[in-house]
C-alpha positions as CSV (number, residue, x, y, z in Angstrom):
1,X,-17.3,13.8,-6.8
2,X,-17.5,15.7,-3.4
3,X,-15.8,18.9,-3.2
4,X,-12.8,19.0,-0.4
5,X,-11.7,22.1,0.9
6,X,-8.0,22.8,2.2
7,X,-7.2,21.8,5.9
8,X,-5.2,23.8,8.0
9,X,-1.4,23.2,7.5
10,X,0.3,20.1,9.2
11,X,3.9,20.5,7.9
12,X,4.7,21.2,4.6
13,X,3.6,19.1,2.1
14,X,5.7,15.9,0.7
15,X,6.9,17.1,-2.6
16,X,8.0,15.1,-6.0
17,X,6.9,11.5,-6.1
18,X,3.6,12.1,-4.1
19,X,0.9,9.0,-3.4
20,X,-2.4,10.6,-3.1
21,X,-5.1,9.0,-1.0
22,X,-9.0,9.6,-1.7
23,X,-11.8,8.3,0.5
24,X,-15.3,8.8,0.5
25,X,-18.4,7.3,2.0
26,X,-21.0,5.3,-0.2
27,X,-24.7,6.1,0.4
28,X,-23.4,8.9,2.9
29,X,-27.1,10.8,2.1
30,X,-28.7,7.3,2.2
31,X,-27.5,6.7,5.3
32,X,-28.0,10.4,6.6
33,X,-31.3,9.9,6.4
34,X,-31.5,6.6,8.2
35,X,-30.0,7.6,11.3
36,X,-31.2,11.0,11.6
37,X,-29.7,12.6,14.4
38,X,-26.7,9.5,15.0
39,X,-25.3,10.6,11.5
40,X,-23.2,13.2,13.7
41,X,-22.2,10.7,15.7
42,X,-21.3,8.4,13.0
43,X,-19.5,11.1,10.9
44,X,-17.3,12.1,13.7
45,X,-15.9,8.3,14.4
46,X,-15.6,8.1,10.8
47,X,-13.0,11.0,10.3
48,X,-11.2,9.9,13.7
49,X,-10.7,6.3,12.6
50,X,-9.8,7.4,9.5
51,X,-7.4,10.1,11.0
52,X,-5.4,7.7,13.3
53,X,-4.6,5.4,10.1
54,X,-3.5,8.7,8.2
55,X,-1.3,9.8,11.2
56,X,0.0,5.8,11.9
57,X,1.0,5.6,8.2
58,X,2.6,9.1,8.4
59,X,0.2,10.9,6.2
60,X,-0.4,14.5,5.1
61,X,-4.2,15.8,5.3
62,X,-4.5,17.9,2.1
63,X,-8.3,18.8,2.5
64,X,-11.2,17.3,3.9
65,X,-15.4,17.7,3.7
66,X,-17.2,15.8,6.6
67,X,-17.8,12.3,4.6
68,X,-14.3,12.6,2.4
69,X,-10.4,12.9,2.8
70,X,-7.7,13.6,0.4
71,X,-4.5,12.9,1.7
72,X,-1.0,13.2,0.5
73,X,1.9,10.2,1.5
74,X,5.5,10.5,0.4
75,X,5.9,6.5,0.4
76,X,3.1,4.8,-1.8
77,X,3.9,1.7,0.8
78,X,2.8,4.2,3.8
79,X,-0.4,5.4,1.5
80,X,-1.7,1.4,0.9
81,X,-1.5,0.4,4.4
82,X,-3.2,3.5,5.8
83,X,-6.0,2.4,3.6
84,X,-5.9,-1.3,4.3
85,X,-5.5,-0.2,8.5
86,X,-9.2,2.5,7.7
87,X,-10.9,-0.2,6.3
88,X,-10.5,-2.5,8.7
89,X,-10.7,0.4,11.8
90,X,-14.1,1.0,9.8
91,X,-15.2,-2.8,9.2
92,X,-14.0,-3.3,13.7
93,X,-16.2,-0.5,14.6
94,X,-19.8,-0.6,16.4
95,X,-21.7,1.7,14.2
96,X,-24.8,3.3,15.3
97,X,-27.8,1.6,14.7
98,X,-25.8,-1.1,13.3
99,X,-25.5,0.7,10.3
100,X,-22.0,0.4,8.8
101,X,-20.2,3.1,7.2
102,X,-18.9,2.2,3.6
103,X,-16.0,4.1,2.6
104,X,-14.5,4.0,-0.7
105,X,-10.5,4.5,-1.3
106,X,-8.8,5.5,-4.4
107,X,-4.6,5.5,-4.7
108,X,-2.4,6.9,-7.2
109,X,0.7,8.1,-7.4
110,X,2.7,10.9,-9.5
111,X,4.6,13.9,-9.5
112,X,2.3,17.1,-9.1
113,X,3.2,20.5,-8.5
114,X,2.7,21.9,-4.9
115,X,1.0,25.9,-5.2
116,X,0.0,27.8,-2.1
117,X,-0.2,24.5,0.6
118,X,-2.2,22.8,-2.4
119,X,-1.7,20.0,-5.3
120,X,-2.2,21.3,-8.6
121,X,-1.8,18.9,-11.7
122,X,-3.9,15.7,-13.5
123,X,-2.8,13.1,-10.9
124,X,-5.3,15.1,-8.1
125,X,-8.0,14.4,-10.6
126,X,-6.7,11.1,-11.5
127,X,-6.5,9.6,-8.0
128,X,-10.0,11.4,-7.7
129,X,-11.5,9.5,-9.8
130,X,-10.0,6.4,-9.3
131,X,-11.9,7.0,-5.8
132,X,-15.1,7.4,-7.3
133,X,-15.0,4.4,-9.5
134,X,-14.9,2.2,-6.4
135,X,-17.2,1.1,-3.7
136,X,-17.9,1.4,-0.2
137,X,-15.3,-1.0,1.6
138,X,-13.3,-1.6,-1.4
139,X,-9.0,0.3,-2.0
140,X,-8.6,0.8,-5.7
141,X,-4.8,1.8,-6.5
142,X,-3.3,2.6,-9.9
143,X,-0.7,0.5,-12.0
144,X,1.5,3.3,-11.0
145,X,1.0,3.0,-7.2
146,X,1.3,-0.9,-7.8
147,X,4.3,-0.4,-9.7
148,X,6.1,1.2,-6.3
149,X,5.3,-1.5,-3.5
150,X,7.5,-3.7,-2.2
151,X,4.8,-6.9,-2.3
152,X,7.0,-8.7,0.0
153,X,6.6,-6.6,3.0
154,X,2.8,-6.7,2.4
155,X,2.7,-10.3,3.6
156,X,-1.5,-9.3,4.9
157,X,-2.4,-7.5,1.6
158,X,-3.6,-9.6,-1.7
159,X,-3.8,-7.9,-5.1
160,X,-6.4,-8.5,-7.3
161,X,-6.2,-7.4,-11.2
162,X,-9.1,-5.2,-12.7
163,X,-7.6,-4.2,-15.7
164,X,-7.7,-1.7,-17.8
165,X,-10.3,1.3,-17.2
166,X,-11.7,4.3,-18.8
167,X,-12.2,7.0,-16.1
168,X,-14.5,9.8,-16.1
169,X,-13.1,13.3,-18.0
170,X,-9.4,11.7,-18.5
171,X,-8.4,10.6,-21.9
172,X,-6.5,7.4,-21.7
173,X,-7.2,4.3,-19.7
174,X,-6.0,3.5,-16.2
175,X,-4.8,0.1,-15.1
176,X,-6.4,-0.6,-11.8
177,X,-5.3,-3.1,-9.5
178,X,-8.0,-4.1,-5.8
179,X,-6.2,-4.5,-2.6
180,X,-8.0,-7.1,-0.5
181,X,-7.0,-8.6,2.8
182,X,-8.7,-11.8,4.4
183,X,-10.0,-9.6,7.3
184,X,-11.8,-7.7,4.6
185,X,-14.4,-8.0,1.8
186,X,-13.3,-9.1,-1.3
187,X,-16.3,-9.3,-3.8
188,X,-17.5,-5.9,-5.0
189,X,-19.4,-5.1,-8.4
190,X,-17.8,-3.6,-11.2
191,X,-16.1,-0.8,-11.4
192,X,-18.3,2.5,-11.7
193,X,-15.9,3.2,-14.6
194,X,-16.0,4.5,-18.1
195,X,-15.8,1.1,-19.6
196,X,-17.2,-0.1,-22.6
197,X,-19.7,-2.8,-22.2
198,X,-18.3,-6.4,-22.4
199,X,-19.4,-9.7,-20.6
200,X,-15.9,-11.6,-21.4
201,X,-15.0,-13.4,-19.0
202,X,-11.9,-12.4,-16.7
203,X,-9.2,-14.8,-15.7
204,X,-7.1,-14.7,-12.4
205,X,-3.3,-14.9,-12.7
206,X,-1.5,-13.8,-15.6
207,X,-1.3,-16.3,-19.0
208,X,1.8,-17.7,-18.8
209,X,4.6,-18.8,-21.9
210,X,1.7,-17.4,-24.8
211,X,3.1,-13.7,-25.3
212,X,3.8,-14.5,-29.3
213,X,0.7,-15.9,-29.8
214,X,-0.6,-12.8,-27.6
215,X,1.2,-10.2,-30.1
216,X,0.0,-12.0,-33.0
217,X,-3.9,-11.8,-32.0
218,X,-3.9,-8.2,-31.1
219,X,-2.1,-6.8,-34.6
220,X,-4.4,-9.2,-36.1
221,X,-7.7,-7.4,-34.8
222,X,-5.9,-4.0,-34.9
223,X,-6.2,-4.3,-38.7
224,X,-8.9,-2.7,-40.1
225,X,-8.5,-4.9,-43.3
226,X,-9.7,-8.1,-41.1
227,X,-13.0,-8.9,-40.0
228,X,-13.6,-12.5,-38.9
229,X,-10.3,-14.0,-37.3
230,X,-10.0,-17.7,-36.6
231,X,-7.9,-19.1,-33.7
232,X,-7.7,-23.3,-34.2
233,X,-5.9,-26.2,-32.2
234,X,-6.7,-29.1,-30.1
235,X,-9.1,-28.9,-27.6
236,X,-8.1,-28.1,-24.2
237,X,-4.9,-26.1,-24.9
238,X,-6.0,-23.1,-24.3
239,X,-8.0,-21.2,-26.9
240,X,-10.5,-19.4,-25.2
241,X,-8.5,-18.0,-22.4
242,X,-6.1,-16.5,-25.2
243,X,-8.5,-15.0,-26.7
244,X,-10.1,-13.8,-23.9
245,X,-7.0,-12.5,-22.5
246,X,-6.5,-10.2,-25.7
247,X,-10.1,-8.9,-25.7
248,X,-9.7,-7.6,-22.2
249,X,-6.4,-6.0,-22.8
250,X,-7.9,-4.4,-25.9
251,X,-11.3,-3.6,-24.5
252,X,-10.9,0.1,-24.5
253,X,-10.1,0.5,-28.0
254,X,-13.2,-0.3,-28.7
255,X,-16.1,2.1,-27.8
256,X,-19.0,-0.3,-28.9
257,X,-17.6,-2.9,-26.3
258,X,-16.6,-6.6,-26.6
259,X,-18.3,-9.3,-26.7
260,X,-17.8,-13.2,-25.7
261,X,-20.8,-15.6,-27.4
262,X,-20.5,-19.0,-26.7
263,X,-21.1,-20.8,-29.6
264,X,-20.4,-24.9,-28.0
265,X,-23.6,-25.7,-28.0
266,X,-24.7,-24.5,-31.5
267,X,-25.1,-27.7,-34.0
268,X,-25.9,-25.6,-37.2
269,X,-24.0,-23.3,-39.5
270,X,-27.5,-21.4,-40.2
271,X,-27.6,-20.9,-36.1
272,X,-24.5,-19.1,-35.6
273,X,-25.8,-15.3,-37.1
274,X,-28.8,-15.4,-34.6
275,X,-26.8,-16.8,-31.8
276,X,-24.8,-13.8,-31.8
277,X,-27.4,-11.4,-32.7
């Protein structure tokens, strides 16, 4: 995680519900050492494209190194579309050498304490990392950023579930949610999170009229008493995404990882053990 050092005061500091803004650029020695000289150039249109959708959105520049910003909003509204207007000053501009410059956003929001023109407390570190996780291009907020916006008056902005993730040095799971907009990219690889290893497949849109059955599942593999759990009905009504569903939700509480083995194919009893082996 790149170190950020205090700017010089711009107004005092917005105090009590804070949203914190990360950025930081992907590859930035990579692409030092491809444009040699031009970096400069590069970095400088960076920071003042970056800066005019800070100041646009009302922002408060916290501290700043070259290739990253930290940046404090009193509305998490104002702190989403500052990031949504960077990337896409980024994505318009003519880079040098035609190299683009990949910047990765983290958002969160809480209530740290303010100490000599500075944010002290765990949200800092937890919008920090939610940066880092991320990828050049791509705005990862938390569930407690989400959990502020007004969706309605973000009629340009799309929200795309991640789940739940594990995050570097902090103890329990964040729910992380991707803002994309149809000026911007909207397929990036995982997460650079903590997660546990799984390849079960992820749904779009919430399951809809199944939270009983939901309920059920989860104490079900909660119990340490139960190791095979069968889940049976007629074809087509929805098995596999229920279960699915659950495994996701669940996947942190299990350090091993989860696993989906598709098993539709297999004719034999005597073929199931090596099929999931």
């Amino acid at each position: 995680m790149t170190e950020i050092s205090p700017t010089t005061a711009r107004g005092a500091l917005p105090e009590g519900t804070v949203t914190f803004l990360f950025t930081d650029i992907e590859g930035s020695t990579r692409l030092l050492q491809l444009l040699g000289g031009d970096y400069g150039v590069a970095l400088a249109a960076h920071q003042e494209l970056l800066r005019t959708a800070i100041v646009q959105f009302g922002g408060r520049e916290v501290g700043t190194q070259g290739d990253a910003f930290f940046v404090a909003f009193a509305s998490a509204q104002a702190a989403v579309l500052a990031a949504v207007e960077g990337q896409r000053a980024l994505k318009r501009h003519a880079w040098p050498r035609g190299e683009p410059v990949r910047v990765r956003m983290g958002v969160h929001t809480g209530e740290p304490v303010v100490i000599d023109d500075d944010y002290v407390g765990i949200d800092v570190h937890r919008a920090a990392r939610i940066c880092s996780a991320g990828h050049g291009g791509q705005v990862v907020i938390s569930s407690a950023t989400e959990a502020l916006l007004n969706r309605k008056a973000l009629t340009s902005i799309m929200f795309e579930d991640l789940g739940s993730h594990r995050l570097k040095d902090l103890d329990h799971p964040e729910h992380l949610w991707q803002l994309t907009a149809n000026d911007l990219a909207a397929v990036f690889p995982p997460l650079r999170s903590a997660q546990p290893p799984s390849n079960v497949p992820r749904h779009l849109g919430a399951l809809v009229g199944r939270h009983n059955e939901m309920d059920d599942l989860r104490r079900h593999i909660l119990d340490d008493d139960n190791r095979l759990i069968t889940v049976t009905g007629p074809g087509g009504t929805g098995k596999t995404r229920l279960t699915a569903t659950v495994a996701v939700d669940l996947l942190d509480r299990f350090d091993d990882g989860v696993f989906f083995v598709d098993l539709s194919s297999v004719q034999s009893a005597d073929l199931v053990a090596p099929e999931i082996a």
